[in-house]
C-alpha positions in Angstrom: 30.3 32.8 -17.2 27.5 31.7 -15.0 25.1 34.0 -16.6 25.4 32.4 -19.9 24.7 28.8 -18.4 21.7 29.6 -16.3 19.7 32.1 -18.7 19.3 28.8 -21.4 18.6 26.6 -18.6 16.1 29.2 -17.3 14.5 29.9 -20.3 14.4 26.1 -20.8 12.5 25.5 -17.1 10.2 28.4 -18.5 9.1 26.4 -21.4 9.1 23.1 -19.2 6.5 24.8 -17.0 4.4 26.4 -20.3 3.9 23.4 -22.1 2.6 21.4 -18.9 0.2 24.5 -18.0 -1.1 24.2 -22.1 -1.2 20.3 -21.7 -3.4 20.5 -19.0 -5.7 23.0 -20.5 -6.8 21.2 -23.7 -8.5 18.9 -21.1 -12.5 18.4 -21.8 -14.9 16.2 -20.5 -15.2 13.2 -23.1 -18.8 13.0 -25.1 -20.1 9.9 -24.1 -22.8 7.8 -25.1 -26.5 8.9 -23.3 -26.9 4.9 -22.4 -23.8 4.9 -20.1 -24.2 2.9 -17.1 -27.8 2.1 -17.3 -26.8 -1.9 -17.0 -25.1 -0.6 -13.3 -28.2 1.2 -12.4 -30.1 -1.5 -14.3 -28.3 -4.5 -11.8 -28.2 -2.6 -9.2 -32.1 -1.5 -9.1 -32.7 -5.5 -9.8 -31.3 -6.6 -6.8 -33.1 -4.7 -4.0 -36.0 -7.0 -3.4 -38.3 -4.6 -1.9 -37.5 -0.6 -2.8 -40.4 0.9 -0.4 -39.0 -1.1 2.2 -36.7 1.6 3.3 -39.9 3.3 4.9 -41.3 0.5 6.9 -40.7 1.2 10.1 -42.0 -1.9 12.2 -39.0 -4.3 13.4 -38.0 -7.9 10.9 -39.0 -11.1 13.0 -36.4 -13.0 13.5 -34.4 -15.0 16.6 -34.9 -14.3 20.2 -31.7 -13.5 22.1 -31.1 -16.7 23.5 -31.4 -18.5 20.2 -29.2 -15.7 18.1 -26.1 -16.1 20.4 -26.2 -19.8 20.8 -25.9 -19.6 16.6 -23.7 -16.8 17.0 -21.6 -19.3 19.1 -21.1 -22.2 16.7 -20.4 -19.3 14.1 -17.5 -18.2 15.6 -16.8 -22.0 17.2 -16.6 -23.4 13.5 -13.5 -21.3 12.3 -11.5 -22.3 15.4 -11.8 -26.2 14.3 -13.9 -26.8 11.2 -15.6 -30.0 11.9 -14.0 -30.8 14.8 -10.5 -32.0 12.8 -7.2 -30.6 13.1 -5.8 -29.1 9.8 -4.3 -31.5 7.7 -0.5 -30.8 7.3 0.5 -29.5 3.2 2.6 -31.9 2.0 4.7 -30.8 -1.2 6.0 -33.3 -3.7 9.4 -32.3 -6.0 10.5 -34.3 -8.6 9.3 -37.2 -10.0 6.1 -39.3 -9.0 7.3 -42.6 -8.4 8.8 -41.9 -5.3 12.4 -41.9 -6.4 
């Protein structure tokens, strides 16, 4: 008796298993048009302000040390209390607006 069970279900998990290995087989690389993603290189490319910069080797001017981590200072100061105010609580409102 459980011969006759298993060898359908068998065969069945044998099929199971073929038809995934065929699905996956059919699978080709889609034809796409020759103009895809030239509008990403395109942006891209359009917002690097200088592309032989990458060789320049001499240093950017910028801050001296003192200067760069007094700013960096009120940087980091300003998320602590934004203007020097405390938060303002959130008040929610339910139900009507007269007050009632």
């Amino acid at each position: 008796m459980p011969n006759s069970f298993l060898t359908p279900l068998r065969r069945l998990a044998a099929l199971t298993v073929v038809l995934q290995l065929a699905a996956c087989a059919h699978s080709s690389t889609p034809q796409l048009d020759p103009r895809f993603g030239n509008a990403v290189r395109l942006s891209m490319a359009q917002q690097v302000r200088y592309p032989a910069s990458a060789g320049n080797r001499q240093p950017a001017d910028g801050l001296d040390g003192p200067s760069a981590h007094a700013v960096m200072q009120r940087y980091r100061a300003s998320f602590v209390e934004p203007n020097g105010q405390a938060p303002q609580p959130v008040q929610f409102m339910l139900g009507g607006g007269n007050g009632k």
